[in-house]
C-alpha positions in Angstrom: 68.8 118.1 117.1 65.6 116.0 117.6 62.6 117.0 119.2 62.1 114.4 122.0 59.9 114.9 124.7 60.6 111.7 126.8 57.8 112.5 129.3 55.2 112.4 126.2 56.9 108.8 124.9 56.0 107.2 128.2 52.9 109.0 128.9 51.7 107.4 126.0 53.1 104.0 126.8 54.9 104.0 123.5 57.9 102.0 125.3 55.7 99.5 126.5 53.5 99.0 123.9 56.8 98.6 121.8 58.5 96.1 124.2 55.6 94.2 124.4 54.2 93.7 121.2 52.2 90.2 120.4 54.1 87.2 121.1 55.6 85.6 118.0 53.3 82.6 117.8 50.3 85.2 116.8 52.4 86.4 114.0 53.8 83.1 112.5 51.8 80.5 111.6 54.6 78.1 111.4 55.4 78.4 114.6 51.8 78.6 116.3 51.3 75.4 114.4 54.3 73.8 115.5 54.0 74.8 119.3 49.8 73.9 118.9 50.9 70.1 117.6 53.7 69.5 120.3 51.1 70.0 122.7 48.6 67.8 121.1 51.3 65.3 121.2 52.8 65.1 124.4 51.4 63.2 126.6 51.7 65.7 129.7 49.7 68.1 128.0 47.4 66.6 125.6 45.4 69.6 124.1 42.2 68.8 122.5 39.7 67.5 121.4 40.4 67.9 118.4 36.4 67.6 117.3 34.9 69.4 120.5 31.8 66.7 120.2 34.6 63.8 121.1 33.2 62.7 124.2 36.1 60.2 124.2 38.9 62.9 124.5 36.5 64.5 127.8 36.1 60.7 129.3 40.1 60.3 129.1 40.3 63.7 130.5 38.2 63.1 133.3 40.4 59.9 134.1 43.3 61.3 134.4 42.3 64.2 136.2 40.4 61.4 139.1 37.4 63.3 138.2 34.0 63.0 136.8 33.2 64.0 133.3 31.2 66.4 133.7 33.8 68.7 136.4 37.0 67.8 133.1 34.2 69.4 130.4 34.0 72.6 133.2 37.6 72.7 132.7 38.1 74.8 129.4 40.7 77.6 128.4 38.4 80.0 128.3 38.9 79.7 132.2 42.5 78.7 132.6 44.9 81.1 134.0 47.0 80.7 131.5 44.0 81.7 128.5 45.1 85.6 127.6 41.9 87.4 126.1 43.4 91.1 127.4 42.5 93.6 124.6 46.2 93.8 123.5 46.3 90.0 123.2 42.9 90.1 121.2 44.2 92.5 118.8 47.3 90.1 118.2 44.6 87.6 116.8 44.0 86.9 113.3 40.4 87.1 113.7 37.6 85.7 115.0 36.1 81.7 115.1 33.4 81.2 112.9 31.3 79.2 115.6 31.9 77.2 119.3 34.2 80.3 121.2 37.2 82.4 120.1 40.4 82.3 120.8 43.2 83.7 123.0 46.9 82.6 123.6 48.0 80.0 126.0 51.1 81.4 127.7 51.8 78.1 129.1 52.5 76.3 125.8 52.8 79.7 123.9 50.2 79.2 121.4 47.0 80.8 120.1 44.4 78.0 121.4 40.3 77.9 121.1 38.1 78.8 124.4 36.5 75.4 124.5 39.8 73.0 124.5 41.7 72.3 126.9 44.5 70.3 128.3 46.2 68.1 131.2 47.9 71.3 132.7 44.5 73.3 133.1 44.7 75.7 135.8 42.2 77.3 137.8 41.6 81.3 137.8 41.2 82.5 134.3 40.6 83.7 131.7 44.1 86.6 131.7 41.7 89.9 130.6 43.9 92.6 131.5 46.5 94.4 129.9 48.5 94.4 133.0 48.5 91.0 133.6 49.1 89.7 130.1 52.3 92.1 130.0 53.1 90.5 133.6 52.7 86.8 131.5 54.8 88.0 129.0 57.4 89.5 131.0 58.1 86.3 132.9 57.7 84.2 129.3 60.6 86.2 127.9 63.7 85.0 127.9 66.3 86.3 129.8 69.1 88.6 128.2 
């Protein structure tokens, strides 16, 4: 018979850490790449800039947004309630950005994305720096069985 001692397992969180381990983008490259370049691509996201000294991108941004400049460029993902910088999600990184932020996942187009970008779906109330939340993300970003 195995020695089991349920109580312990979930004391330590083993369950959840195991059912929510770091979403698949963080792990393949291909993919993150893939997800990262459809929304650079579609219009009704358009991640970027690219080059974070492209005023162009924050003038076009601004624009569509029927704001100023200056308020789009306040409007990063290091502050969208989408950006996940939780400790789990941090270990789930590859590492860290030589210079100009870091990054953290965007559970709204499920790719890792840098704290200075941002996009046409920005959304007000982040950065995601729990644990509790980012399993709360995850949980309603997983597919249903």
């Amino acid at each position: 018979m195995i020695d089991f001692d349920l109580k312990k397992y979930l004391e330590n969180n083993r369950l959840l850490k195991e059912e929510m381990s770091c979403p698949l983008p963080t792990q393949d490259l291909e993919l993150n790449t893939r997800n990262r370049n459809s929304a650079i691509k579609a219009d009704y996201i358009k991640y970027g800039p690219l080059n974070l000294k492209d005023d162009q991108y924050w003038k076009d941004l601004a624009d569509h947004w029927n704001t100023t400049e200056e308020v789009a460029r306040e409007s990063k993902c290091k502050n969208c309630a989408a950006f996940d910088i939780s400790k789990r999600m941090l270990e789930c990184m590859p590492g860290e950005v030589q210079e100009d932020g870091y990054l953290g996942y965007c559970w709204m187009h499920s790719f890792k994305c840098h704290s200075e970008r941002t996009c046409y779906t920005w959304a007000a109330g982040g950065p995601i720096d729990s644990d509790k939340v980012s399993h709360d993300w995850q949980e309603r970003n997983s597919p249903e069985e």
